[in-house]
N, C-alpha and C positions, 0 to 999 in steps of 0.2 A: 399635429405632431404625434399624440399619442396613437392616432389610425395606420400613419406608418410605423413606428416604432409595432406594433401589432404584426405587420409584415412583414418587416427585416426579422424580429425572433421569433414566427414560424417559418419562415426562412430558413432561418441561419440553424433553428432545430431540426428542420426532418433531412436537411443537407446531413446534420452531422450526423443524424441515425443513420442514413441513407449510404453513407462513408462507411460507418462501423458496420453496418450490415456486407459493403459489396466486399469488404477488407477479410472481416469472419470469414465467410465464401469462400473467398479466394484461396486462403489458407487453407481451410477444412478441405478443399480441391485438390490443392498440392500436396500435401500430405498422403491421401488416398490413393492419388498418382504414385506415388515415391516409396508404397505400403508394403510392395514385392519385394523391395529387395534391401539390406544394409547397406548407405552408404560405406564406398570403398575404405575409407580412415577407419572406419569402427569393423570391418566386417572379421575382425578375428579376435576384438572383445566382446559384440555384441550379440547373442543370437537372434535370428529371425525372427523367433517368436520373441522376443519381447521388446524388440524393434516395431515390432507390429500391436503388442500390449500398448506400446508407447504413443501408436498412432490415433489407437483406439481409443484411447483415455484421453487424449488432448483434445479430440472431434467430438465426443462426448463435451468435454468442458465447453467446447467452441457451441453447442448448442442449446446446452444450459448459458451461458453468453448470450447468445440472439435473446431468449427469451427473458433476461433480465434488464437486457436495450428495450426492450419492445413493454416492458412493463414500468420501466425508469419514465419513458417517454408517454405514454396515458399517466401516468403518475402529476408529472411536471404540469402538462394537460391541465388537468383534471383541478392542481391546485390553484393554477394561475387564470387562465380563461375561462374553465370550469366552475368560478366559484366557490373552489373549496377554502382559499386562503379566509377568506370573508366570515365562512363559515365557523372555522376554527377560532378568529378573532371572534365572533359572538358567543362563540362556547365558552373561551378566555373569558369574554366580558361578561359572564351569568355568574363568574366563581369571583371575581374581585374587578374593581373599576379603578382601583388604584393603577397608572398607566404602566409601572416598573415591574410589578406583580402581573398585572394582565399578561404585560410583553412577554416576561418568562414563561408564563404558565401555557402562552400560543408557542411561542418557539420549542417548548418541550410537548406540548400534543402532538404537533409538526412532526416533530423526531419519532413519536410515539408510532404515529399512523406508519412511517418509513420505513421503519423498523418492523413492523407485524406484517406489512406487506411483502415485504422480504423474508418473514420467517420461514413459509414454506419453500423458498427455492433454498436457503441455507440447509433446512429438512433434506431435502432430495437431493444435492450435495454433496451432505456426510453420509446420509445410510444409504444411497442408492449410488452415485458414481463413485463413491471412493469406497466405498464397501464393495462395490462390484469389483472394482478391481485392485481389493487386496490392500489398499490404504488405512480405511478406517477403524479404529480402536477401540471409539470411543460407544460407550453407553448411552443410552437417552436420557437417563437421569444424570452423568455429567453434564451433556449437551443440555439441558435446561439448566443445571446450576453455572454454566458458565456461562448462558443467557442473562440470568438471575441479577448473579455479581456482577455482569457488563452495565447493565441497565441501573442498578444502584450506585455503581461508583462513576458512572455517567451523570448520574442525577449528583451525588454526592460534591463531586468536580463541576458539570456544568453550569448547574443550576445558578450556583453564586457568579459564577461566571457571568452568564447571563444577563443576569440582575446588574452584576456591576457597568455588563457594556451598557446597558440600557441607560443607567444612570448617568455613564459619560454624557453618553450621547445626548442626554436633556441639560445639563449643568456645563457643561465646557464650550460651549461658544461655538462660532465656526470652524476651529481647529480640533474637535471632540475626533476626529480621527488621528489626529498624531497621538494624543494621549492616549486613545483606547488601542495603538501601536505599540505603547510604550507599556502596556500593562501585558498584553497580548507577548508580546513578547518574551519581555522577565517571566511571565507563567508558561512560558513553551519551556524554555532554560531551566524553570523549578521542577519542571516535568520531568525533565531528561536525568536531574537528578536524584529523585523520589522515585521514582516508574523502578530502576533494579531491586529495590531493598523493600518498598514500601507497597507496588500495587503486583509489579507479576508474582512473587512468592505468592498470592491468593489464588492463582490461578496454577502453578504446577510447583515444583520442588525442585530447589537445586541443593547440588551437592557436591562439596570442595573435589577436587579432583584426586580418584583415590588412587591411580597409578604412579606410584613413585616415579618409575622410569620415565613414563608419557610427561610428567609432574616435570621433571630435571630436563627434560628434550624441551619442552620449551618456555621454560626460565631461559635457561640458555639463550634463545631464539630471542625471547624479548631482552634479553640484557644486551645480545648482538645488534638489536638494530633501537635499544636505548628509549624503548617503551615502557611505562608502571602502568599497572592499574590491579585495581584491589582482590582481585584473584581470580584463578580458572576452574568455574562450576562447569557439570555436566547434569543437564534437565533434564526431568524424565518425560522424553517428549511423545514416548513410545504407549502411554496411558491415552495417546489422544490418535494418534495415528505414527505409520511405518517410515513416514517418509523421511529424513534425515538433512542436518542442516547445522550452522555455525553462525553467528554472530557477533556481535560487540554489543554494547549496553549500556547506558548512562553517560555521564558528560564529566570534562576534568576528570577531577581524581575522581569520582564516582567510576569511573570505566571498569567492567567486569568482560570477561570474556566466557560466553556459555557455548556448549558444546552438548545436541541431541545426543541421549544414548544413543539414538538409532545410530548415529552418524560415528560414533566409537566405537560400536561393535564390527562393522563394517570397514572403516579406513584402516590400515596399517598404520604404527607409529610416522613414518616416515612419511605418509600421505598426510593424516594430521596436521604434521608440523609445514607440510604445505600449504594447508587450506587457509590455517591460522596467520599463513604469511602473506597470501594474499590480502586476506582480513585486513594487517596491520597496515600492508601497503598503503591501502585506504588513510588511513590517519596519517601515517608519515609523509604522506603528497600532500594533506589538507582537502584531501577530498570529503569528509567529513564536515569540516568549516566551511568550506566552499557551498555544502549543500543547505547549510544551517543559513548562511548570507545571503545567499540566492531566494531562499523561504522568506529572511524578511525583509527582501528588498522586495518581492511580490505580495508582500503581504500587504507592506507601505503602499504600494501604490494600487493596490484594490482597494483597501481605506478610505485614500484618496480619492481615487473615483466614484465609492460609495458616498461622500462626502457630497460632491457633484451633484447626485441623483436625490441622495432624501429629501429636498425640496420640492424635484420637479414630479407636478402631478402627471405630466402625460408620460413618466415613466409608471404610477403604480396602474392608470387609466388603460397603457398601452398592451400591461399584462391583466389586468381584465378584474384588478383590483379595487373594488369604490374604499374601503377603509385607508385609510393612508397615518405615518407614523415611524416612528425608529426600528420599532418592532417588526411590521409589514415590512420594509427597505432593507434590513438586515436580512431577512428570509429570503426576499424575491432575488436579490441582489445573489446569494450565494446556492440558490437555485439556477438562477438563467446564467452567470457565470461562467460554467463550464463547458457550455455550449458555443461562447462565441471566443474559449482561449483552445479548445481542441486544433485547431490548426497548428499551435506549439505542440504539440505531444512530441511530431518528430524529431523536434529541435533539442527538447529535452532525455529524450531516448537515445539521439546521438551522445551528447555530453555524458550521458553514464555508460556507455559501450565504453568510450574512448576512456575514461576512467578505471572499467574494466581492464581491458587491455593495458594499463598504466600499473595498475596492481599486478595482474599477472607478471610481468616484465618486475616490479622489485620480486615478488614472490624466488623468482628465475634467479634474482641475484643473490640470494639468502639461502636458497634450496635447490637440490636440483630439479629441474624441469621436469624431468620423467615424473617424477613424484606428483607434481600439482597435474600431469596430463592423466595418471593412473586413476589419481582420487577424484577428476573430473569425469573420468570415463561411468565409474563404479557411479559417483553421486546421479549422473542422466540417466542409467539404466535403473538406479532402486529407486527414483525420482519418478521415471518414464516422462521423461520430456522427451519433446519429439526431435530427432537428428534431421529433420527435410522442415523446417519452418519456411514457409509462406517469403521469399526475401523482401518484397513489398508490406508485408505486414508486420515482416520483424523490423524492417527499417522503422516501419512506422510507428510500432510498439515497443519492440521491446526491447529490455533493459540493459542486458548483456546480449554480448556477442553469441553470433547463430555456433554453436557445436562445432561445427567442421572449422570454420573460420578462427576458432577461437582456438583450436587444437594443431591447427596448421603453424599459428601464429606462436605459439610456446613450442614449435618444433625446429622452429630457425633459433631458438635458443640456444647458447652452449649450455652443456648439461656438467 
């Protein structure tokens, strides 16, 4: 059993590289093809040139991409059949033998290794493509302290975390995955509403929203469409990089709505009051909820299937593991994982277009359409996202709908 299982997940892993590689490709192709000219919707907001900044900067990312597939996958490697996972549990076991303390102390080396092995393409990311092309803002010695503070309030949050799954997992019986559901859970929810007040103010500054007019344009908005939430900051997002952007934030009454400088200085009031309407759309669909239920209905039933596996040894055998344990089965389990759910990507990337497109449409009913098509135009050019995506890659990735498609779609709108 465990010699097959060996087969099927190198299998089913260089298939999925193999996929992510011909997909990259294909895109970064199309793109290139498409580099001469604006498409026809955009060609009298967009210029050429930075239609062509946009091409450049995306092909760039697409490349930095291969190489962080190509370094994920020796990684994974490396832990599993390679030996390393072994290793690292013996490093655990030289610092404590207590099994709850060990477990932690291996799954936070684990992270540790992951992490630094990633530092340098994160390096060449911020100072080198997004510096090259006009994004990055930030400092080196930011970029270390907000290394610094990631990595401490990771340890600060995970650690006990940790500790506690391990604990279920030995103390709760054969049901120790419903319970560590149930904890896992409540602490996603306590997240959502600590994360606006208590962890990002450590990472940048908000600040109540100082345009009266902008202020009154959309109270308005949310009193029209019967939304609270505890008020509209604007981040200064422009200390880290140019690029510009809108969210939502916290859960229930926690909900705050932040707003990038960049993305204020840039929209028109009237655009604003679009983008925020999309935003809201989102909650007033349930789209929101919908995403939160769907997290822990997969989260239950990977639980459960880990539940399945921590016994069977030609699962830790089959990835190349001789230690075996809670610790070992939680790591291996959310390591090989994403390799055999990537066939969902597309399934999942549809249900949020179609969500997209669902916001767009109230946005359209709230405001007028020109507005949300104006501040869409401005956000992909001072974005440079690309207007020619790959349609086989975007179907298959991503998130929102392709540019043209999506501008077409709020142009059948009454305005």
């Amino acid at each position: 059993m465990a010699a097959v299982f060996t087969k099927v997940f190198l299998v089913v892993v260089l298939l999925t590289f193999s996929l992510r590689v011909w997909l990259a490709l294909r895109h970064s192709r199309h793109i290139a093809t498409h580099r001469a000219a604006v498409p026809d919707e955009f060609a009298a907001d967009v210029p050429l040139t930075e239609h062509q900044l946009a091409a450049d900067y995306t092909r760039a990312k697409i490349r930095l991409g291969l190489t962080s597939a190509a370094i994920d996958l020796l990684l994974l490697l490396a832990l599993t059949l390679g030996g390393g996972i072994d290793l690292l549990w013996a490093l655990a076991g030289a610092l404590s033998r207590q099994p709850i303390w060990q477990g932690t102390l291996f799954i936070a080396a684990s992270t540790l290794v992951s992490s630094l092995i990633s530092l340098p393409l994160s390096l060449y990311s911020t100072f080198s493509i997004e510096a090259r092309f006009g994004f990055n803002k930030m400092t080196l010695g930011l970029f270390l302290r907000d290394g610094i503070k990631g990595l401490l309030i990771g340890a600060l949050i995970g650690l006990p975390l940790v500790a506690l799954a391990l604990w279920l997992m030995a103390i709760s019986g054969r049901h120790w995955w419903l319970w560590l559901w149930f904890v896992w859970s409540g602490f996603s929810l306590l997240l959502m509403v600590i994360y606006p007040t208590l962890i990002a103010p450590l990472f940048n500054r908000f600040s109540p929203l100082a345009d009266e007019a902008l202020k009154a344009r959309i109270e308005a908005l949310l009193a029209r469409t019967g939304f609270r939430s505890q008020g509209v900051f604007v981040m200064d997002g422009s200390k880290r990089s140019s690029h510009g952007n809108a969210y939502f934030t916290g859960f229930g009454s926690a909900k705050r709505i932040v707003f990038f400088d960049t993305l204020i200085t840039h929209l028109t009031p009237a655009e604003i009051e679009a983008v925020l309407a999309h935003e809201l759309g989102h909650f007033k669909l349930r789209h929101v909820l919908k995403r939160i239920l769907a997290t822990f209905a997969l989260s239950l039933i990977s639980l459960w299937l880990l539940g399945q596996l921590v016994d069977a040894s030609w699962f830790y055998q089959g990835l190349g593991v001789a230690s075996t344990g809670p610790a070992q089965a939680l790591l291996l389990f959310f390591l090989v994982l994403p390799a055999f759910t990537f066939p969902l990507t597309p399934l999942m990337s549809r249900l949020s277009r179609r969500h997209e497109f669902e916001a767009d449409d109230f946005a359209a009913r709230q405001t007028d359409a020109r507005d949300l098509i104006s501040a869409l135009v401005k956000l992909y050019r001072d974005n440079a996202s690309t207007l020619t995506p790959d349609p086989l890659y975007s179907a298959f990735y991503d998130s929102h709908p392709p540019a043209t498609l999506r501008i077409a779609h709020l142009k059948g709108k009454p305005s």
